[in-house]
C-alpha positions as CSV (number, residue, x, y, z in Angstrom):
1,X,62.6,126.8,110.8
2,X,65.4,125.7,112.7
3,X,69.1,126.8,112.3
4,X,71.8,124.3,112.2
5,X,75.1,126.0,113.9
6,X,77.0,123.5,114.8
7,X,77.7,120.2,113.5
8,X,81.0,117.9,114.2
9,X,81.2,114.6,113.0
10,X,83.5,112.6,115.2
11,X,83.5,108.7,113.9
12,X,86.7,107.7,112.5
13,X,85.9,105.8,109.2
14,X,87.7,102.7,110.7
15,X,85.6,102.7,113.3
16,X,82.4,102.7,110.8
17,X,83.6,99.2,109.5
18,X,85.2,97.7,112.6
19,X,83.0,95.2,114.5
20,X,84.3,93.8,118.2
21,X,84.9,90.0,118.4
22,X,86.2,89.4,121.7
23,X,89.2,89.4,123.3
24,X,91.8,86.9,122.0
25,X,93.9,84.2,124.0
26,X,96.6,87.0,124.8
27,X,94.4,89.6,126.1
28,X,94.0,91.6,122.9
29,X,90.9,92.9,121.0
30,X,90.1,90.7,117.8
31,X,88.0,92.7,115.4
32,X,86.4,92.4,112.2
33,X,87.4,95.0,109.6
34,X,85.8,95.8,105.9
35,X,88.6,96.2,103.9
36,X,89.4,97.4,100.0
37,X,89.8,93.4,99.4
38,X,87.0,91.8,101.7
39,X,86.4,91.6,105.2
40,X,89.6,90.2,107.3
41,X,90.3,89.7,110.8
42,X,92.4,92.0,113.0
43,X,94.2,91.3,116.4
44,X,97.1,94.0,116.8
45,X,99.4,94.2,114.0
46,X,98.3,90.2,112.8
47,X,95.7,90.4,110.0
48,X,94.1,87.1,108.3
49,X,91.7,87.2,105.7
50,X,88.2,86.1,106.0
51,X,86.9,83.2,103.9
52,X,84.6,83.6,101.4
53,X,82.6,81.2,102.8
54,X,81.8,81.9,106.0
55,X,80.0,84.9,107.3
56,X,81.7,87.6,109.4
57,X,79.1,88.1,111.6
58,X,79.5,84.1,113.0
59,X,82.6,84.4,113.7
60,X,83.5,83.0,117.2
61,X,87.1,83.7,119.0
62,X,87.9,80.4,118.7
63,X,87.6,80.7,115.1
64,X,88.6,83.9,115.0
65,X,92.6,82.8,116.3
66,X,92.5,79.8,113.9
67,X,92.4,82.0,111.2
68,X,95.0,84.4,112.9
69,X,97.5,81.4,113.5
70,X,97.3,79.6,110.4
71,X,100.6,80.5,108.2
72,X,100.2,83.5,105.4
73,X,101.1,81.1,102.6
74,X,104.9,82.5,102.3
75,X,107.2,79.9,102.8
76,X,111.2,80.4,102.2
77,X,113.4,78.5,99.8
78,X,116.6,79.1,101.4
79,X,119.5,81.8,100.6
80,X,120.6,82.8,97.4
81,X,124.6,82.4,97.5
82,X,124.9,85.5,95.4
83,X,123.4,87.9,97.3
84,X,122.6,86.5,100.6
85,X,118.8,87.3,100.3
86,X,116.1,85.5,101.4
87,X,114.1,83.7,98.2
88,X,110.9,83.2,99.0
89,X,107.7,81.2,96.9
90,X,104.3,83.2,97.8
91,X,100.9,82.4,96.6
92,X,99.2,85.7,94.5
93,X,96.0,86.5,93.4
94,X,97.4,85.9,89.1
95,X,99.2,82.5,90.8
96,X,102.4,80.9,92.7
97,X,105.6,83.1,92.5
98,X,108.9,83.2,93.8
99,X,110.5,86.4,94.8
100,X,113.9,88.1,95.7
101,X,113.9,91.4,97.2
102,X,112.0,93.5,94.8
103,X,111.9,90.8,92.0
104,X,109.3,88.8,91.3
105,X,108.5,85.8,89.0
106,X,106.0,84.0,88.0
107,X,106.1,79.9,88.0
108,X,106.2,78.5,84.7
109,X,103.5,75.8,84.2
110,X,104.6,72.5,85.7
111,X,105.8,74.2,88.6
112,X,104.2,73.6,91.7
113,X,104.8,76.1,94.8
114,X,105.1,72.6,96.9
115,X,107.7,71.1,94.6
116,X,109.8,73.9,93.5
117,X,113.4,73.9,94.3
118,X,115.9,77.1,95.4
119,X,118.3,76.1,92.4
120,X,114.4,76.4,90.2
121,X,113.6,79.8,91.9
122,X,116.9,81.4,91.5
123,X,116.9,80.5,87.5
124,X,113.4,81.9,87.4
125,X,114.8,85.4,89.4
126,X,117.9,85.1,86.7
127,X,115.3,85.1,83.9
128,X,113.0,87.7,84.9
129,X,116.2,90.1,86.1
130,X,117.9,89.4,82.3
131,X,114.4,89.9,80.7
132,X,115.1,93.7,80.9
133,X,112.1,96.4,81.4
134,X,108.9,95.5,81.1
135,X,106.6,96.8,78.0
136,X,105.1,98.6,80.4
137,X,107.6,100.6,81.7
138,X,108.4,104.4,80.4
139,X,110.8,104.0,77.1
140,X,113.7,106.5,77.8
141,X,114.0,109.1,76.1
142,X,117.0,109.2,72.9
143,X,119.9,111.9,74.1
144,X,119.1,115.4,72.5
145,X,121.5,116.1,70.0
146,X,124.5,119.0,71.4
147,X,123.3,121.5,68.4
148,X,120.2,122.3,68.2
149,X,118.6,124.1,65.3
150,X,117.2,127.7,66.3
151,X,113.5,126.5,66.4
152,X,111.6,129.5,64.4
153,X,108.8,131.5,66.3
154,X,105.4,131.0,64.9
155,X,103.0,133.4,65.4
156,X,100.2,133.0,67.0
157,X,97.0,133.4,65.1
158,X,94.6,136.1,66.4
159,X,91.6,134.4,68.0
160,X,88.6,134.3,65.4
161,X,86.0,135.8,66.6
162,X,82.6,133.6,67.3
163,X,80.1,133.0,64.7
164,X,77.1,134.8,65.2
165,X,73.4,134.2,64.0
166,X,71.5,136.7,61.8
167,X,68.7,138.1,63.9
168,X,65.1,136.0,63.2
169,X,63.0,138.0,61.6
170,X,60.0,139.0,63.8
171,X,56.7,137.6,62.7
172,X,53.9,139.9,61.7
173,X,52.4,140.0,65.4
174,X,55.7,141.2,66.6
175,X,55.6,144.3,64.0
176,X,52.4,145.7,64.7
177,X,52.2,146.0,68.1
C-alpha cells in the first residue's frame, strides 16, 4: 500500500469559480465569477451582474462590456442643504429606496424611483431619522441604581450523585455454571 507524504493543494478558491472571457476593449481580462448572489461579470474593479436569463457560459465580449457599461441603477437626487450629502434613490432587492449617508428609506407606495423628487427623498430621510431605533435594535439597558443591596450567597448544592440500576438478576443458566 502506498504512503501519501506529501500533499499541497495550491488552487485559490477564486480561481475554482472564475472562468476567462476575453480581453475587454481596454486591454483587461473580463471574467466570469460564481458569487454568494449568482454569477456576475468581472473586469478590474467593475462588476455587473449576470442576467438570469442568459447563460454564463454564452457570453461573448461584446456582451460581456454591455453589461459592464450599463449604469448600476444609482442615480442622485441632488444635495441635501442641511448636510451637504449626496441623496441618492437606489433600486434593492425588498424595492426602490432613497438613501443619505448611512440612512436608508424605503419609498412609500405611489412613489416611483423615476418620479421622486429631492424635496420627497429628504422628508422620507427626516422620517426614518425621527422614527428612532428600530425594533430590532438592542433595548438599552435601565441605569443600575447607586445602592445596591448586598446580594446574599447561596450555596451551591452538592452534585447528586447518578442514579444507578439494581443489578439484573442472573437467570438460572448463569447460576449453575
Amino acid at each position: 500500500m502506498a504512503k501519501v507524504t506529501n500533499c499541497v493543494v495550491s488552487a485559490a478558491p477564486c480561481a475554482t469559480s472564475t472562468g476567462p472571457i476575453g480581453l475587454g476593449a481596454d486591454g483587461e481580462q473580463v471574467v466570469v465569477r460564481v458569487g454568494r448572489y449568482g454569477p456576475y461579470l468581472q473586469r478590474g474593479e467593475d462588476r455587473a451582474s449576470i442576467p438570469d436569463d442568459l447563460p454564463p457560459d454564452e457570453l461573448s465580449v461584446e456582451r460581456a462590456e454591455e453589461l459592464l457599461a450599463a449604469p448600476s441603477g444609482d442615480r442622485t437626487l441632488g444635495i441635501d442643504p442641511a448636510t451637504g450629502l449626496p441623496v441618492l434613490v437606489r433600486s434593492g432587492r425588498f424595492g426602490p429606496y432613497v438613501n443619505h449617508g448611512k440612512i436608508n428609506a424605503t419609498l412609500k407606495k405611489g412613489m416611483s424611483e423615476e418620479t421622486i423628487t429631492l424635496e420627497e427623498a429628504i422628508r422620507l430621510i427626516e422620517d426614518k431619522a425621527g422614527a428612532g431605533t428600530s425594533p430590532r435594535s438592542p433595548k438599552k439597558k435601565a441605569a443600575v441604581p447607586a445602592k445596591r443591596a448586598a446580594a446574599k450567597k447561596v450555596p451551591q448544592k452538592q452534585a447528586a450523585k447518578p442514579a444507578t440500576k439494581p443489578a439484573a438478576a442472573k437467570s438460572k443458566k448463569a447460576r449453575q455454571a
